[in-house]
C-alpha positions as CSV (number, residue, x, y, z in Angstrom):
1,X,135.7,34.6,-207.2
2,X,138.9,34.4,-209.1
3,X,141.2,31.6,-209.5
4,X,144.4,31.6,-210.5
5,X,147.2,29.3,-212.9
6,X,150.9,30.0,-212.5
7,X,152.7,28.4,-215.2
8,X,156.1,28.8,-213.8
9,X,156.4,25.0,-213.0
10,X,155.5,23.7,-216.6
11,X,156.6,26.7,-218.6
12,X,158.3,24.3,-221.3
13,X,156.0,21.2,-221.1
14,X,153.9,22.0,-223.8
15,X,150.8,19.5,-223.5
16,X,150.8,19.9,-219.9
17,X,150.6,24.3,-220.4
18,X,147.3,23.5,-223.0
19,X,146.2,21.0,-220.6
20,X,146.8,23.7,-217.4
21,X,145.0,26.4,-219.3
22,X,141.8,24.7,-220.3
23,X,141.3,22.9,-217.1
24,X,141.5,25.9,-215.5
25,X,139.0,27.8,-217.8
26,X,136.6,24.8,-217.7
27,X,137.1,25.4,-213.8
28,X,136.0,28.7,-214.0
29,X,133.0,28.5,-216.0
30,X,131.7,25.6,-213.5
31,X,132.4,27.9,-210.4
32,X,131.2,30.3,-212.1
33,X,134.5,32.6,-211.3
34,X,134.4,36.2,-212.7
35,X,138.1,36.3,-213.1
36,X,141.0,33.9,-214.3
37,X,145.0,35.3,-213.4
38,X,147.3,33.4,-215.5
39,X,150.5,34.2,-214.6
40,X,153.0,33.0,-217.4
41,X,155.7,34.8,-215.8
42,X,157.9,37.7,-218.0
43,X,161.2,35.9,-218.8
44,X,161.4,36.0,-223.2
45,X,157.7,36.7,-223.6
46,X,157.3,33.6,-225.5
47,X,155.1,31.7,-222.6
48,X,152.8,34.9,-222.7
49,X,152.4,34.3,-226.7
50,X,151.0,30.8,-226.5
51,X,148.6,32.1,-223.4
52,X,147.0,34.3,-226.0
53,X,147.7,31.8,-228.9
54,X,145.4,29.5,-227.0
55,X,142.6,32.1,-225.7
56,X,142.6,33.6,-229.1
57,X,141.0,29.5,-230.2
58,X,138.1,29.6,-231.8
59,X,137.1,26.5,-229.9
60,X,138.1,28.7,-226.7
61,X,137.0,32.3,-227.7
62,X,133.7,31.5,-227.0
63,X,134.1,30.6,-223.1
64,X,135.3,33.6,-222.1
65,X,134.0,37.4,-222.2
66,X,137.2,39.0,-222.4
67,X,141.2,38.9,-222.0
68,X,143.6,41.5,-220.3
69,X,146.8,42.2,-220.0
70,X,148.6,43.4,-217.2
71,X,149.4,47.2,-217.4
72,X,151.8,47.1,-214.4
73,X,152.8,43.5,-214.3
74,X,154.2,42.1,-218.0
75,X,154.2,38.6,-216.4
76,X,150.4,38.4,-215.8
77,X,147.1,37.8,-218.4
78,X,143.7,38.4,-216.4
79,X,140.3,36.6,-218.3
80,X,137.4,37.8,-217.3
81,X,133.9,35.5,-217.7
82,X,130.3,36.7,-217.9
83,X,128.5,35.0,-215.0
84,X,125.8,32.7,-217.0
């Protein structure tokens, strides 16, 4: 299962991007997804930098088995979660 979280619609809301983000990894983790496509979109880069800000948390870190960057697609952050 993967889910997905564009933050094109709230890229400058700031609470509302933290909020978006860890409802969508506490989603994961209760579906027990495998993947997570956050897709901060590639305009300045600087939407991309919190993602990681906040997956790089130590309160956050934890939740997740590993983060991965697009290759092919700057605009696009895959996490991918250990089933449990």
């Amino acid at each position: 299962m993967k889910l997905t979280l564009d933050l094109h619609d709230i890229y400058n809301r700031g609470d509302d991007i933290d909020r978006a983000l860890r409802g969508v990894i506490d989603e994961a983790i209760a579906k027990k997804a495998k993947l997570v496509e956050i897709i901060p979109g590639k305009g300045s880069g600087q939407l991309k930098k919190r993602v990681l800000r906040f997956l790089d948390r130590k309160d956050i870190k934890p939740l997740y088995h590993r983060v991965e960057k697009d290759s092919h697609n700057f605009g696009r952050v895959f996490v991918h979660f250990r089933p449990k």
